[in-house]
C-alpha positions as CSV (number, residue, x, y, z in Angstrom):
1,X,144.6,139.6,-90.0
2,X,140.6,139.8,-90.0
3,X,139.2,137.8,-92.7
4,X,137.4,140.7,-95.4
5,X,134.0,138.9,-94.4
6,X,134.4,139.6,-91.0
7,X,135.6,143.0,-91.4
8,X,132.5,143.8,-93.8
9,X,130.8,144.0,-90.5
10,X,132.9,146.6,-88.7
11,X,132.0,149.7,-90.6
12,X,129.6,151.8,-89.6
13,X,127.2,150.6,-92.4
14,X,127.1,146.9,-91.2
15,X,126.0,145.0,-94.5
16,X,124.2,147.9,-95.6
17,X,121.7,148.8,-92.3
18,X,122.3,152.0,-92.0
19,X,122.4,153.0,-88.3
20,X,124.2,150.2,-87.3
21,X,127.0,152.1,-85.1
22,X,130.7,150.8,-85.2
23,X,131.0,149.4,-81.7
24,X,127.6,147.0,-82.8
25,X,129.8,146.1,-85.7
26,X,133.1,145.3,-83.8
27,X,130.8,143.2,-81.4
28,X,129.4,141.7,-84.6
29,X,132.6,140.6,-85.5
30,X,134.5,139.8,-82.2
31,X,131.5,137.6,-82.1
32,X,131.6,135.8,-85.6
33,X,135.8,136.1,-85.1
34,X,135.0,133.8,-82.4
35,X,132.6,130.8,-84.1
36,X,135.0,131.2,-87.0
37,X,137.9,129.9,-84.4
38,X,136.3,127.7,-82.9
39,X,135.2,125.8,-86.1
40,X,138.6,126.1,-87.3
41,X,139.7,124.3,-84.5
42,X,137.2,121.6,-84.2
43,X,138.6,121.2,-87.8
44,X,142.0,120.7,-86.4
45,X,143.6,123.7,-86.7
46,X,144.2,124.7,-83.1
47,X,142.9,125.3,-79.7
48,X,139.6,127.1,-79.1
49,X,140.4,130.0,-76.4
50,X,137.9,131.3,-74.0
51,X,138.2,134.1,-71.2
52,X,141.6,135.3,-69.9
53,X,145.0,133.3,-71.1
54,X,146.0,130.7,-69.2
55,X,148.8,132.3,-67.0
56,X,150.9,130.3,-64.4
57,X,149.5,129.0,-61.9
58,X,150.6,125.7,-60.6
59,X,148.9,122.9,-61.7
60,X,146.6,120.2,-60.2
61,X,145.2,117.0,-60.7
62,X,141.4,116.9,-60.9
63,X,141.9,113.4,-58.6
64,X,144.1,115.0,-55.9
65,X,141.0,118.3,-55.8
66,X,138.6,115.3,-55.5
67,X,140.7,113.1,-52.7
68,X,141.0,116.5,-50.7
69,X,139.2,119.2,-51.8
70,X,139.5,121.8,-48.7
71,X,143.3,121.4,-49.3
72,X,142.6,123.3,-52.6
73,X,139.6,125.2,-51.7
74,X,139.9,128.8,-52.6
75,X,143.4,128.0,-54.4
76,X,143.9,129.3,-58.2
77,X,145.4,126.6,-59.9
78,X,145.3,124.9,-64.0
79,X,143.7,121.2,-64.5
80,X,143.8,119.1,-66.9
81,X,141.3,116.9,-68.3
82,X,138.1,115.4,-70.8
83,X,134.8,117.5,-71.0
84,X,132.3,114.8,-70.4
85,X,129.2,117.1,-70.5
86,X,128.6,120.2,-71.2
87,X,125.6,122.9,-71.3
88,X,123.8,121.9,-74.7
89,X,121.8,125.6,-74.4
90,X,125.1,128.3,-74.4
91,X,128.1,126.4,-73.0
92,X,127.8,128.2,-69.6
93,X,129.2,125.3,-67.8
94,X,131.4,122.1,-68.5
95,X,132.0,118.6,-66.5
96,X,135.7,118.3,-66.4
97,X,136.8,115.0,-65.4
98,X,140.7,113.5,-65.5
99,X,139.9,110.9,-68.3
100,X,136.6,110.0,-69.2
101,X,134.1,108.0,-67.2
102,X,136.0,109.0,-64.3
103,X,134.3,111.2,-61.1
104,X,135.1,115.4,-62.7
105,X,134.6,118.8,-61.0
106,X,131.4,121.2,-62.8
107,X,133.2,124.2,-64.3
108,X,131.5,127.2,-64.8
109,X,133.1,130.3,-66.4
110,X,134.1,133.6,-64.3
111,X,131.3,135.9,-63.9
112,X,129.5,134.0,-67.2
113,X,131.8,136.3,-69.1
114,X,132.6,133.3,-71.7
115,X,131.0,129.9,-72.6
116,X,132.4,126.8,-74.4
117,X,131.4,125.4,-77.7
118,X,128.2,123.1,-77.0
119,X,129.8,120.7,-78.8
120,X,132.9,120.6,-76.2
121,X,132.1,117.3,-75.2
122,X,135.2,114.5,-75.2
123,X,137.5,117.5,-76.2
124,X,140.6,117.4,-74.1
125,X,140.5,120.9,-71.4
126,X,143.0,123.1,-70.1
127,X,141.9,125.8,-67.8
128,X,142.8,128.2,-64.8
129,X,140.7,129.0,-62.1
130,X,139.5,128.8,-58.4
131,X,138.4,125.5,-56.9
132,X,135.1,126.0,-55.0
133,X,134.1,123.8,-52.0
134,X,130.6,124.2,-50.5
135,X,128.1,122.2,-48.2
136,X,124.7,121.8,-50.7
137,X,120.9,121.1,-48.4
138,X,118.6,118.6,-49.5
139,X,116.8,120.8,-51.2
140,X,119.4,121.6,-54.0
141,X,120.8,117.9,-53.8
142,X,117.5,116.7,-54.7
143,X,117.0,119.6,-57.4
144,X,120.7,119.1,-59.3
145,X,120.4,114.9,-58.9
146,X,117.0,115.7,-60.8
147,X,118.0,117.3,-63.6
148,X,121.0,114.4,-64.1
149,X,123.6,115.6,-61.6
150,X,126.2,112.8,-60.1
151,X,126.3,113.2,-56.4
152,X,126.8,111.5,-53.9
153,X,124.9,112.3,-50.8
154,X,125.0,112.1,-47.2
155,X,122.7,110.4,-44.6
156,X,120.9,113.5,-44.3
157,X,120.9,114.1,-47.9
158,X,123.1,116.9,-48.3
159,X,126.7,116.5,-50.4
160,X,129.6,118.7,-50.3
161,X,130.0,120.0,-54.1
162,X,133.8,120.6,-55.2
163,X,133.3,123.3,-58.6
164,X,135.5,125.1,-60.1
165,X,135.4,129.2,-61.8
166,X,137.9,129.4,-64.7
167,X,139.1,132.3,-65.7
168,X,140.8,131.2,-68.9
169,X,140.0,127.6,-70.9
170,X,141.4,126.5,-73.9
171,X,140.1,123.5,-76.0
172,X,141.7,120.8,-78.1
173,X,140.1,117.7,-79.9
């Protein structure tokens, strides 16, 4: 059931602009659907769902990716953890560790077709996805590591990065 406020917005008359096609207003309100479920859940209500459902993939520890991440590179799989951090502009990408303080994978979101709240941080995280391993130069090592990034480089100053593309994340405080 969609809330009359929200479906004020899906008529063709969108609170009274005329012009305002009915696709506009459904985006409108998929849109404000959205914030209004996520605040409900921060408020304890539920999980906040973003991008596909979690299907059934096996699961993984974020510890076991970490110890040996070419065992799992390229593998769909669900984790399990804390947000730590998350993108404080739009929620585009989320540190996803096994319990907090501990080492986590960077999680960004399947062709940026979702985001997270950018209050996600210390919310418990469920998502499905692809675990990414690549080989980072200098260059980039030096460019994440100054804008906060936790690496850990090599001699030469590159650092393998272990990521991971969710398709699906849900969200629980």
């Amino acid at each position: 059931m969609i809330p009359s406020f929200i479906a004020l917005v899906m008529g063709t008359y969108t609170l009274g602009m005329p012009g305002l096609h009915a696709d506009a207003g459904a985006a409108a309100a998929a849109g404000l659907a959205r914030n209004v479920s996520a605040a409900a859940t921060i408020a304890g209500r539920g999980p906040i769902r973003r991008g596909a459902p979690i299907g059934s993939s096996p699961a993984a520890g974020l510890a076991d990716i970490l110890k040996n991440p070419n065992a799992f590179a390229g593998r769909t799989v669900i984790v399990e953890g804390v947000v730590q951090q998350c993108c404080q502009r739009k929620g585009c990408w989320m540190e996803l560790a096994a319990k907090r303080g501990a080492p986590g994978v960077r999680v960004t979101f399947k062709d940026y077709g979702f985001f997270v709240p950018t209050n996600s941080s210390g919310m418990k995280a469920r998502a499905e996805g692809t675990v990414v391993v690549k080989q980072l130069d200098k260059a980039m090592v030096d460019h994440m590591m100054s804008e906060g990034a936790h690496i850990a480089p090599a001699p030469d100053g590159t650092a393998t990065e272990v990521s991971f593309v969710a398709s699906g994340v849900e969200l629980r405080r």
